[in-house]
N, C-alpha and C positions, 0 to 999 in steps of 0.2 A: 453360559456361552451366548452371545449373539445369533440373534435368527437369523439379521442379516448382515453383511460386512462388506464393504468396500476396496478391500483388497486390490481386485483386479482393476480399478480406477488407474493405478500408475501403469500397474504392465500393460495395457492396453493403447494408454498412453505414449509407451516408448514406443511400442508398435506400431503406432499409426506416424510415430514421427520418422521411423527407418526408412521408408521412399526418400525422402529431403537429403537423407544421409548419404546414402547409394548415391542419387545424380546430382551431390554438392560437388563442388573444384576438388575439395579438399577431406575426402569421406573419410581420413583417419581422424583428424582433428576434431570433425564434426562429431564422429563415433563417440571419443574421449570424451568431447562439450556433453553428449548425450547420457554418457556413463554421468559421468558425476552429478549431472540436473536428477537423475531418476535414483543413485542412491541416495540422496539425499531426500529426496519424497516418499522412498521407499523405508525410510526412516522416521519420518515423519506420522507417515500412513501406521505403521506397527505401533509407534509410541500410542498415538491416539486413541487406535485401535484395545490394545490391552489396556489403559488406563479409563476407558469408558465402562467398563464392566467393573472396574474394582472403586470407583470414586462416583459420587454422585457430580451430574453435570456445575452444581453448585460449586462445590467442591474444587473443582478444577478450574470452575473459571476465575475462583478466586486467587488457585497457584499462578495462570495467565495472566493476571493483569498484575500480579505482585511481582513474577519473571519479569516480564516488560517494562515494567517500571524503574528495578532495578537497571534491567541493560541501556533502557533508554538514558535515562536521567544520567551515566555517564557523560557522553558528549556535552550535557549541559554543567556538570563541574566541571570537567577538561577547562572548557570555556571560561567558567569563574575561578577556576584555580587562573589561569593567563590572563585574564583582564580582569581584576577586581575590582576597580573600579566602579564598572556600570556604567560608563559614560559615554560609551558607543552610539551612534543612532543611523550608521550604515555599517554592514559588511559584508553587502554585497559582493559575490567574484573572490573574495578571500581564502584561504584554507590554512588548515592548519598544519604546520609543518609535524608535528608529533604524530598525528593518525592520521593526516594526507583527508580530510574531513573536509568537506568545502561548507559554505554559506547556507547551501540547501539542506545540508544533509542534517548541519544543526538547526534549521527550522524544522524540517521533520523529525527530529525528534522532540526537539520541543513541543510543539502541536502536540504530537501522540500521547506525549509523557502527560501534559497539561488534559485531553479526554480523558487517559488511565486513571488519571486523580481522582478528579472528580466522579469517575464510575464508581472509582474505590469508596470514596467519602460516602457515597448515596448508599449503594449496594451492602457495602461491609464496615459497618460502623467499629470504631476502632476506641480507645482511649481516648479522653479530651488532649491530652500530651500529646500524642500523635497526631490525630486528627488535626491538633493545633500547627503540626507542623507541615503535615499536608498540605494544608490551607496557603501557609507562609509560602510554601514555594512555588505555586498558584501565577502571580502574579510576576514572579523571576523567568517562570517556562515563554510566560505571555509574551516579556520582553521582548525575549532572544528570538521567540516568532516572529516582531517585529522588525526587528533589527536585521533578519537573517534576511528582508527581501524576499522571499519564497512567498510566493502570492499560492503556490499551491498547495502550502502549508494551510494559510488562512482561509482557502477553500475548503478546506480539509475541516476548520473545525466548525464554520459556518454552515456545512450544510448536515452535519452531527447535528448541531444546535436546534437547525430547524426541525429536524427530522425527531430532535427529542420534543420539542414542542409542541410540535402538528399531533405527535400523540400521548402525549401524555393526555390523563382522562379524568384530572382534576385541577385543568385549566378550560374557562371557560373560552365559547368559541371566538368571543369578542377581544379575551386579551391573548389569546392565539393568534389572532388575526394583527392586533398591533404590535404587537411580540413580532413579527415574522415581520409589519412593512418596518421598523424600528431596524432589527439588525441587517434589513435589506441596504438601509438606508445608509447605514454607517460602514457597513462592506464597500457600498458606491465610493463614498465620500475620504475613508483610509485609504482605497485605493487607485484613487486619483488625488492624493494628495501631493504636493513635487515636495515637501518636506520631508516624506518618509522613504524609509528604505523600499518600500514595495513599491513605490512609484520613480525612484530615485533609478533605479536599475534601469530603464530605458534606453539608456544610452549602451549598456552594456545588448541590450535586446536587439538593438538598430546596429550593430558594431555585428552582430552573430550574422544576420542578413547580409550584411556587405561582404562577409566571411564566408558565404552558405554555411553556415552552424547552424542555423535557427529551427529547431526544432518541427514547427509546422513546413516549414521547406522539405522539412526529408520523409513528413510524411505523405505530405503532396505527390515526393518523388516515388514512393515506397505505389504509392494506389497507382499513380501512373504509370510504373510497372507490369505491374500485375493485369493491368486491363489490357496492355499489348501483348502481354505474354501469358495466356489462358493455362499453358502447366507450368506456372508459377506460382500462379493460384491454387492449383488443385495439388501441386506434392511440395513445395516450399524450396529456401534453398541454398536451407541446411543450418544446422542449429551455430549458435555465433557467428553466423556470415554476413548480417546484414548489409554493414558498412561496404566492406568490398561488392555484395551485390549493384548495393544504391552505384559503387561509384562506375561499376565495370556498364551496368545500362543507361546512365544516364551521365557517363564520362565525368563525373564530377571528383572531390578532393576531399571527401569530410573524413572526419577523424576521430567521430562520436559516432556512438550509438541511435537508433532511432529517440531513446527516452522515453517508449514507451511498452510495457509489457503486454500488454492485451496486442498493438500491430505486430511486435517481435514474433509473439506465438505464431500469428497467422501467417507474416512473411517467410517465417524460417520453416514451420513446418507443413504448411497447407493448407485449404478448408476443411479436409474431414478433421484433421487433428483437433483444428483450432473449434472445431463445431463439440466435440468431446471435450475438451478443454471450458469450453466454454458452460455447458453445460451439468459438469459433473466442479468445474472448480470454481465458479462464477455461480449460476444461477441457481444450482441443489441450493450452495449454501447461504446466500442471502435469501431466499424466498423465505429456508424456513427461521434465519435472525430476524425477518421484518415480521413472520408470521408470531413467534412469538417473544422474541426478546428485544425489542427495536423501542421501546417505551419506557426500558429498565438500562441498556448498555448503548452509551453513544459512538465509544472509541471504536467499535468494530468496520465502523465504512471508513475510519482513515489508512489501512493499507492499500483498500482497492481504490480510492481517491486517488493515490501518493503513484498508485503502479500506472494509470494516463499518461504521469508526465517522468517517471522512471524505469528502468530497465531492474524488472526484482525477482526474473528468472533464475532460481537455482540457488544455490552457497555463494558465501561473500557480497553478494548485492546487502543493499544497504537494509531495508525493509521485509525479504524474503524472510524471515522468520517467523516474524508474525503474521504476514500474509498465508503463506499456507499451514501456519501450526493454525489462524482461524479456520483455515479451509477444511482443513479434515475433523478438526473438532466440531465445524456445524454439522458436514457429511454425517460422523455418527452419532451428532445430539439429532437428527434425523431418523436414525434407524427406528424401525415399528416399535423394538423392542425395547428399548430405550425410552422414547420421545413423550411417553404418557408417564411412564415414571418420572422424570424430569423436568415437564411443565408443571407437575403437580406440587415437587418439590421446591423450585422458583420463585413460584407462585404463590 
């Protein structure tokens, strides 16, 4: 058994988010948004919870990033089953009529699939057949990163990179150092490029503005908010409300989401919540992947990357999976009881 467990992380959680609920417009709907965000965590929390005691951490990170890989690498055949080609070099703003998939959503998986690999390749050396084909599809995920326009994708894997770099402990400090100004340089230079799709979207960026879509607009609107209205800040208001919040204070028209999950928590539910939230689903669990497995696993920081510029609160978001199947897996590769068994074996 577990010394200690994590359990009460979600109910605690629902609970601090019930105030936003109560004095939302719309406290049934909200109630409903809140059932389903919390069984589903509450799902999450048990899986993790009983499979830490019976698997070593190893173990299972190896079932996670083979899961992942599988689910991800879908969207990216969808894709090459409909255009076989290859001869793409924008798709930005596009979707796919079969799974309603837009440009973004195949660069993030791309990106992700493309870290999972190569965790895999390093970590869990496989058959040269395999491996060989791991490799092959390396450079196909790359593409469709490209092509997808998603500049937050290639955030996503540029600062993996670096982050595997700065610590890895058998690079010296000087090609660490050129290492890092190198893929600085080339991040600049892709993405100011008006050739490619991550610089080619511009016009689709400047078109959201004249729309109010853009993104940072509604977060600007979301802070401006909350500074006029002090119990806005402090009980939220109310889970999937945002939109209609943004547009009832600041009479506006949007039709999105904020897009991003870290303001969503705090707008919909408060600051105690989002300070819990933050604390127990944010900070517990990267302290202890940087503390100890940030030198071994790169693909871990691309959900909390991906959730800045998306909405990955709950079921059916795009990313939410893997974002909190990591979350409760760091929580208990954390527990006392646990966490020296597991570094030992890692390691």
């Amino acid at each position: 058994m577990l010394r200690s467990t994590f359990f009460y992380v979600v109910p605690v959680f629902g609970l601090l988010f019930i105030p936003s609920v109560i004095l939302s417009e719309h406290p049934t709907v909200a109630l409903f948004r809140l059932f389903t965000i919390l069984i589903y965590l509450f799902y999450l929390e048990y899986f993790f919870r009983t499979t830490s005691t019976s698997q070593s951490a190893r173990d299972r990170h190896f079932i996670l990033i083979e899961i992942f890989r599988f689910v991800y690498f879908v969207p990216i055949a969808i894709y090459l089953i409909n255009t076989p080609t290859l001869g793409e070099t924008n798709i930005y703003g596009e979707q796919s009529d079969d799974l309603g998939l837009t440009s973004n959503n195949f660069g993030w998986a791309a990106s992700f699939y493309f870290l999972l690999t190569i965790d895999r390749i390093k970590n869990f050396p496989n058959s040269k057949f395999l491996a060989l084909i791991d490799v092959l599809t390396l450079p196909i995920a790359l593409y469709l990163v490209i092509i997808s326009g998603s500049r937050s994708s290639t955030l996503a894997i540029a600062l993996s990179g670096m982050l595997l770099i700065l610590l890895r402990r058998n690079i010296s400090l000087t090609l660490k150092t050129g290492l890092l100004i190198g893929m600085t340089f080339i991040y600049l230079l892709v993405s100011s490029s008006q050739n490619l799709a991550l610089n080619r979207h511009q016009g689709h960026s400047k078109q959201g503005v004249v729309n109010k879509e853009s993104r940072l607009l509604i977060w600007n609107d979301i802070f401006s908010i909350v500074s006029e209205n002090p119990q806005l800040l402090l009980f939220g208001v109310g889970p999937d409300n945002s939109t209609e919040a943004v547009n009832k204070y600041k009479h506006r028209f949007y039709k999105v989401h904020p897009h991003n999950t870290y303001i969503i928590v705090l707008f919909e539910s408060g600051i105690i919540c989002f300070a819990w939230f933050v604390l127990f689903f944010i900070a517990k669990p990267l302290i202890f992947y940087f503390k100890n497995d940030a030198s071994h696993f790169s693909y871990i920081l691309h959900p909390f990357v991906i959730s800045f510029f998306d909405h990955n609160l709950g079921p059916g978001q795009f990313l939410a999976f893997p974002l909190f199947s990591l979350i409760f897996f760091y929580l208990y590769r954390s527990s006392p009881s646990l966490a020296v068994r597991d570094i030992a074996v890692l390691k």
